[in-house]
C-alpha positions in Angstrom: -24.7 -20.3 12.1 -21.9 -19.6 9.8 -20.6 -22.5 8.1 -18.7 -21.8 4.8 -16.6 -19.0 4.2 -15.3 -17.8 1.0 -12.2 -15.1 1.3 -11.0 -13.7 -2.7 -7.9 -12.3 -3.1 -4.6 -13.8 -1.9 -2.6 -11.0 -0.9 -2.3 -9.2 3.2 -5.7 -8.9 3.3 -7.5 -12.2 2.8 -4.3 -14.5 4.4 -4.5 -12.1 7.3 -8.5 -12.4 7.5 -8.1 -15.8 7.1 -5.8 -15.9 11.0 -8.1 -14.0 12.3 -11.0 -16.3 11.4 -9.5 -19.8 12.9 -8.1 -17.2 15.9 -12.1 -15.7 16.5 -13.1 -19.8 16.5 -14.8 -20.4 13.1 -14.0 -24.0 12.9 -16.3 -24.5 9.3 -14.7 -24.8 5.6 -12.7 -21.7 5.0 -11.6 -21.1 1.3 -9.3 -18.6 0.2 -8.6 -17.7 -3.6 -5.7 -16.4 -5.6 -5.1 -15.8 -8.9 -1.6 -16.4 -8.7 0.1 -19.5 -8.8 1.7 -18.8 -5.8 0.7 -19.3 -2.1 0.4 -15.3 -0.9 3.4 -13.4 -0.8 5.1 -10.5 0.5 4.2 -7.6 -1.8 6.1 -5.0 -0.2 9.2 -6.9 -0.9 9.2 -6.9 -4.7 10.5 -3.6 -4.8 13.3 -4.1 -2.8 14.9 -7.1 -1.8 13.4 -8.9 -4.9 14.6 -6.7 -7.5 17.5 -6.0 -5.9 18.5 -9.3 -6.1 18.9 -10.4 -2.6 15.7 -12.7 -2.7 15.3 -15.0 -5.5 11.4 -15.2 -4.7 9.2 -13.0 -2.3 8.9 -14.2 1.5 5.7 -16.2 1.9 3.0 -14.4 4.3 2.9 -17.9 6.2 4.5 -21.2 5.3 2.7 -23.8 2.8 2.0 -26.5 6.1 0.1 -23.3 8.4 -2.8 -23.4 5.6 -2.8 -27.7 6.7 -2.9 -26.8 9.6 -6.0 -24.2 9.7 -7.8 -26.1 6.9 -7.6 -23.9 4.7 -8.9 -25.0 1.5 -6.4 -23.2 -1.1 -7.4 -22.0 -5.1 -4.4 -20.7 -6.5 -4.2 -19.7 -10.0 -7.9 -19.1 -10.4 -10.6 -16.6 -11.4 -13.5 -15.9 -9.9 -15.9 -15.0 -12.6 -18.9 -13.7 -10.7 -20.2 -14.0 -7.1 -23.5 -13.8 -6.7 -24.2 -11.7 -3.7 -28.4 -13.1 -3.4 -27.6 -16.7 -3.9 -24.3 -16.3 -1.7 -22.4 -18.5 -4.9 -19.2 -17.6 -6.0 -18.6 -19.1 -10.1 -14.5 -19.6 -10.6 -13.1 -20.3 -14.4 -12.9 -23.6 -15.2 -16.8 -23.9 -14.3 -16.7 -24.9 -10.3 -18.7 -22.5 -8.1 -18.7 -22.7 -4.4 -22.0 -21.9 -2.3 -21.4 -20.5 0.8 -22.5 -18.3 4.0 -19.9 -15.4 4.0 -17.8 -13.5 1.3 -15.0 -11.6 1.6 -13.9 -9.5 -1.4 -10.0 -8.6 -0.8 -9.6 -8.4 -4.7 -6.5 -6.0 -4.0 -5.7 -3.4 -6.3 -3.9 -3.5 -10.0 -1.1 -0.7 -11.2 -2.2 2.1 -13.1 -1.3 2.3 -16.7 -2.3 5.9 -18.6 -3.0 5.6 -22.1 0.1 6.8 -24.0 0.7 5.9 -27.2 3.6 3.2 -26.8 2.8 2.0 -23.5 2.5 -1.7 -25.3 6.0 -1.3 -26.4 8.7 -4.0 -25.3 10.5 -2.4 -22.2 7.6 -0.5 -20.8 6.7 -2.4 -17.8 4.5 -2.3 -14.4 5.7 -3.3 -10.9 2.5 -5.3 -9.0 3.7 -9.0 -9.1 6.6 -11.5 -8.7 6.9 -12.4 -12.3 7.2 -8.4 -13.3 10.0 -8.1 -10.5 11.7 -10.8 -11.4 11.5 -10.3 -15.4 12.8 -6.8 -14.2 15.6 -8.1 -12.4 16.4 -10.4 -15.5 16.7 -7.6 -18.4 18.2 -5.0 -16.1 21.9 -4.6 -16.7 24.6 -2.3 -15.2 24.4 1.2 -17.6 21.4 0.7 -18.8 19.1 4.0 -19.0 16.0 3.1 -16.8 13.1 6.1 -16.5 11.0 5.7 -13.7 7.1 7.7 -15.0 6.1 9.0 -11.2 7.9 10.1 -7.7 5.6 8.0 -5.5 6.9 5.7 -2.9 7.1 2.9 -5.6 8.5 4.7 -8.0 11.1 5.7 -5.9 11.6 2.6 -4.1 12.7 0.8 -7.8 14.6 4.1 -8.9 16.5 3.5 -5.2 16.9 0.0 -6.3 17.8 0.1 -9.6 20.8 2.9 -9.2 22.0 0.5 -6.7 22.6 -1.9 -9.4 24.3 0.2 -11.9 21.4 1.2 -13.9 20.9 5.2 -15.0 18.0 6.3 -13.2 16.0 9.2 -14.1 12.1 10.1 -12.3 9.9 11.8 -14.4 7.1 13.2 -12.2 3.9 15.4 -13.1 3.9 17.3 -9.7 6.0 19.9 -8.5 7.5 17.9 -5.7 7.8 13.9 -5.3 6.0 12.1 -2.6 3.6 14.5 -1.9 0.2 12.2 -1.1 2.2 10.2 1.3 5.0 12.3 2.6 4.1 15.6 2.0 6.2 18.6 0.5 8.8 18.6 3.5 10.0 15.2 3.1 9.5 14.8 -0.3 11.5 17.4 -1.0 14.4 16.2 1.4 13.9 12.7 -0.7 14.3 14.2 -4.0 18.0 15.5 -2.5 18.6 11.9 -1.4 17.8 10.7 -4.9 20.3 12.9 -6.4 22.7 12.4 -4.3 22.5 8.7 -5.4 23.0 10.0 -8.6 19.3 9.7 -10.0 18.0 12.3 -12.2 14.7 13.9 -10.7 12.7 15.9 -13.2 9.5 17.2 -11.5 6.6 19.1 -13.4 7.6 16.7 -15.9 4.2 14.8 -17.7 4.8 12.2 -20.2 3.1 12.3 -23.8 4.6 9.2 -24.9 6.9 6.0 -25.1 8.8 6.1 -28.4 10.3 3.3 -30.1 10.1 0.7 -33.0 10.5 -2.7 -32.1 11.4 -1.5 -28.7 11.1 1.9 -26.1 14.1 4.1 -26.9 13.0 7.2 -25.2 10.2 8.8 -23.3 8.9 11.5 -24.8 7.6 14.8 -22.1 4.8 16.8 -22.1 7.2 19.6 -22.7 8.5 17.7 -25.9 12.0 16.5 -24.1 13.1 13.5 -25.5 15.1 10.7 -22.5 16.5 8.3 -23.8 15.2 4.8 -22.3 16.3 1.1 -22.5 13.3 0.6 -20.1 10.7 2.6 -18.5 8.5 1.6 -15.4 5.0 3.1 -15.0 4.8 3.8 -11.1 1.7 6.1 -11.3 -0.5 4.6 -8.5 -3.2 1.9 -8.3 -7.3 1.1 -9.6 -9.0 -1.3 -6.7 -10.2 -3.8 -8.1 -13.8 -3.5 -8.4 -15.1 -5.5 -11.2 -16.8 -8.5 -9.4 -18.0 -5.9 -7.3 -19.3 -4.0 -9.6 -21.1 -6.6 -11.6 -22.3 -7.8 -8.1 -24.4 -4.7 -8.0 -22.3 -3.3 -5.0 -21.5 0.3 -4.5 -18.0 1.0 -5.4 -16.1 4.7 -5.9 -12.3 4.3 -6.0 -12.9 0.8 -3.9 -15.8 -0.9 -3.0 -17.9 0.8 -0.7 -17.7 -0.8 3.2 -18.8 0.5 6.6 -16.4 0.4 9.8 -16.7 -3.3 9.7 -15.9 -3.8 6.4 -19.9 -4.3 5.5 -20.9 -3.6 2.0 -24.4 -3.4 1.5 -25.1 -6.9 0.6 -25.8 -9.0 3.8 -23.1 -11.5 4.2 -20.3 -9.6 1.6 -17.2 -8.0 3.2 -14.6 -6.0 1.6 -10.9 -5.2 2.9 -7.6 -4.3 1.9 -6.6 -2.3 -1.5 -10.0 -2.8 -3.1 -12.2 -1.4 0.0 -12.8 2.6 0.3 -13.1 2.1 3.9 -13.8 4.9 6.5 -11.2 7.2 7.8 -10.6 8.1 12.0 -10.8 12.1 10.5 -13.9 11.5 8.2 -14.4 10.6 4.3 -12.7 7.7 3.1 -10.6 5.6 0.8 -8.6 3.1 -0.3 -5.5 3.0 1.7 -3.1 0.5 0.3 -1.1 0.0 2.9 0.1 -3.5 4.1 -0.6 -2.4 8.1 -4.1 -1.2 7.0 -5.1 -4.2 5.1 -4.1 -6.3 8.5 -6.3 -4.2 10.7 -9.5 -4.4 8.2 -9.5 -7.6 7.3 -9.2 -8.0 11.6 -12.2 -6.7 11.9 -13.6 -8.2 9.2 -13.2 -11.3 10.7 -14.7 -10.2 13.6 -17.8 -8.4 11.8 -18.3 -12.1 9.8 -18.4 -13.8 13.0 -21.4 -11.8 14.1 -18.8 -9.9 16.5 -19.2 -6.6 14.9 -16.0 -3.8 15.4 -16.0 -0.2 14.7 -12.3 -0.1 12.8 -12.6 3.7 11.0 -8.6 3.8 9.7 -5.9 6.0 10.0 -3.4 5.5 7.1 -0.5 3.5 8.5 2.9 2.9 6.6 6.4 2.8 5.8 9.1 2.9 3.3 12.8 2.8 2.3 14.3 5.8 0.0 17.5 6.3 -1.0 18.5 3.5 2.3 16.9 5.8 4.8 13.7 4.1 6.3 10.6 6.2 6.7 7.0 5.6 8.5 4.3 7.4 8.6 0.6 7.7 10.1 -2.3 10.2 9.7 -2.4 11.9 6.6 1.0 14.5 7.1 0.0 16.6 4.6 -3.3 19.0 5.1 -4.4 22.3 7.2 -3.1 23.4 10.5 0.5 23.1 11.6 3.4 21.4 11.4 6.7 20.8 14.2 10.0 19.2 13.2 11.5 17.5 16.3 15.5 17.4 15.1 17.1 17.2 11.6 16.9 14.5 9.0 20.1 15.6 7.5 21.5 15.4 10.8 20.1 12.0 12.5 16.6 10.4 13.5 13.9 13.0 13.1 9.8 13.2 12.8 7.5 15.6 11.3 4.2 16.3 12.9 1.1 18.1 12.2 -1.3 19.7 14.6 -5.2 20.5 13.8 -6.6 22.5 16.0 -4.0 21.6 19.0 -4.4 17.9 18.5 -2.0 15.7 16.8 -3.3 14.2 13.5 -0.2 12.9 11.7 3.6 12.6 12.0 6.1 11.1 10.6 9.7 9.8 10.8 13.4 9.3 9.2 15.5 6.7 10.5 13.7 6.8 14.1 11.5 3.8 14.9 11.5 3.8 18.7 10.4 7.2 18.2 7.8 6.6 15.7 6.2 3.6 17.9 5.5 6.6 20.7 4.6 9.2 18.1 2.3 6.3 17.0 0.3 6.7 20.2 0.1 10.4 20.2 -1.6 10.6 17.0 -4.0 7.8 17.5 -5.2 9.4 20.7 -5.6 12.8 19.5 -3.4 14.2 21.6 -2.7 17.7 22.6 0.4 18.9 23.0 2.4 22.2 22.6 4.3 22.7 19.8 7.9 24.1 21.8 7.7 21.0 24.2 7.2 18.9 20.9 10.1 20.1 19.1 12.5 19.7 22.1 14.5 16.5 21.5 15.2 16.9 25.3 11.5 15.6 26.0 11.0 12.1 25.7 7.9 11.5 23.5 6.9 8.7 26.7 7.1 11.3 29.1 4.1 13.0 26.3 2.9 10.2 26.0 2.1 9.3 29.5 0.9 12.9 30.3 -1.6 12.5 27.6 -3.0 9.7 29.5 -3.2 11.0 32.8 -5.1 14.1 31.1 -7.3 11.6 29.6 -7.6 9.8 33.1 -8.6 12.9 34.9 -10.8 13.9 32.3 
């Protein structure tokens, strides 16, 4: 019988493991560890509403009283120094260690800083937690020359944010489009218009070989040898999992620690979900998915998996954003082989983007059409077939699709 249970990492993952837990009926000592000072926060916020200025601190994932009232025993500002994965102890700074029956590793992920020379200057930053947003938010002044180094959704989140409060905004990104992991060519193309509309500067095929300055950055320097002139530059050029407990653990890891469809490593009794898992995709292979809807769902089965309750959760990337004030969600991985169907016009209103492999639907995507998206949702995570023509027509409610699918499936 399980009867302590140790969760690491305070972010989506472990607080939303941690619900799932007390709702499956583990009733024995739960801990869950952060090395923040602060009880787990909204992440996804920090970008936005936080640096913007219309939130003076992140929303909390749950209020201070709901971890009283599961009995949650809290760590905050803590580092676990090792876990040993045969002698199920886990050994924090400060010399406590806690022995216990389970272990989930939701270490999370940490931003990804190249090596150029200057990146330890004053003014070149990182966005990952409250204190970097809120420093931000602090030195940023109306006119000042901000260059963002990547077109990614963060990157453009903060360059969306920062032109909103005055700043000069210019993306410098490596690739020949922005967006392109997440949103493909289509849309990140139609972003990069959005941006400059806003009155950012978007430079693509643009590397960087260097922050310049004395005392403080001035300027960016480009692969090319261009020279833009910075009062601060932000590094927004993805995330590492964190892997090194589980690496000195002795557990598999490659780009995230290495889990089954339960979030299983190969230690018995060690779990991994969230950022820092490489957890197995719906369409094969796998990864680290860094999504705040993804992180939920594994560390759900997680739960259940700890419990003895074992469920098959293989993932299909889940998420959304905000660019230049439009909101965007996506699922399934939009950009790949077979073909793609644009049902309406996102300079014209609401529209999605999907992608058909082999006749079935295996990704779409919207602008500014949530009530669409929920049923486009559905589509893709049944695998659905469906014509191309009768997908495009905006005439054709996607529930009407939706409800043949299942009465295919039904017959079937």
């Amino acid at each position: 019988m399980t009867s302590d249970i140790v969760v690491i990492g305070g972010g989506v993952a472990g607080v939303s493991a941690v619900q799932s837990l007390r709702s499956e009926g583990y009733d024995g000592r739960l801990f869950l560890i952060g090395k923040e000072r602060e009880l787990p926060y909204d992440r996804t916020s920090l970008s936005k509403a936080v640096l913007a200025g219309d939130l003076a601190d992140p929303p909390p994932l749950s209020p201070a009283d709901w971890y009283d009232e599961l009995q949650v025993e809290t760590v905050l500002d803590r580092t676990v120094l090792q876990v040993d994965v045969t002698r199920k102890e886990v050994l924090l700074d400060g010399g406590r260690s806690l022995e216990v029956d389970r272990v989930l590793l939701a270490t999370g992920a940490s931003a990804r800083v190249p090596s150029f020379s200057g990146a330890d200057l004053p003014g070149v930053t990182t966005l990952r937690t409250v204190d970097d947003a809120q420093r931000l938010r602090q030195d940023w002044e109306p006119g000042q020359r901000l260059v963002v180094v990547g077109g990614g959704l963060i990157g453009c989140e903060v360059a969306t944010t920062a032109r909103k409060l005055g700043l000069e905004v210019s993306i410098l990104e490596a690739s020949d489009e922005l967006l392109q992991r997440v949103l493909g060519r289509r849309i990140g193309g139609w972003c990069r218009a959005r941006l400059e509309e806003l009155g950012i500067s978007v430079m693509v095929n643009t590397g960087v070989a260097e922050f310049d300055g004395v005392d403080r950055i001035t300027a960016v320097i480009g692969t090319d040898g261009r020279r833009f002139p910075a009062d601060s530059a932000i590094v927004c050029v993805g995330a590492e999992p964190e892997t090194a407990i589980a690496e000195q653990a002795g557990l598999a890891c490659s780009r995230g620690i290495i889990v089954n469809d339960s979030g299983g490593t190969a230690a018995e009794g060690v779990f991994a979900a969230g950022d820092a898992a490489s957890w197995p995709l719906r369409t094969g292979g796998r990864r680290s998915l860094e999504t705040y809807i993804n992180s939920q769902k594994e560390a759900t089965a997680v739960a259940s998996a700890m419990l003895g309750k074992a469920v098959h959760a293989p993932q299909l990337p889940l998420s959304w954003t905000e660019i230049a004030g439009h909101r965007i969600q996506m699922i399934g991985d939009i950009e790949g082989s077979g073909e793609y169907v644009m049902r309406g016009a996102p300079d014209d209103g609401p529209a999605l983007l999907f992608r058909l492999t082999d006749g079935k639907l295996t990704a779409a995507l919207s602008v500014d059409a949530p009530r669409e998206f929920a049923m486009a949702t559905r589509l893709v995570e049944s695998g659905a077939q469906v014509g191309r023509d009768v997908l495009a027509d905006t005439s054709v409610e996607l529930r009407e699709l939706n409800r043949a699918a299942r009465e295919r499936t039904t017959a079937a």
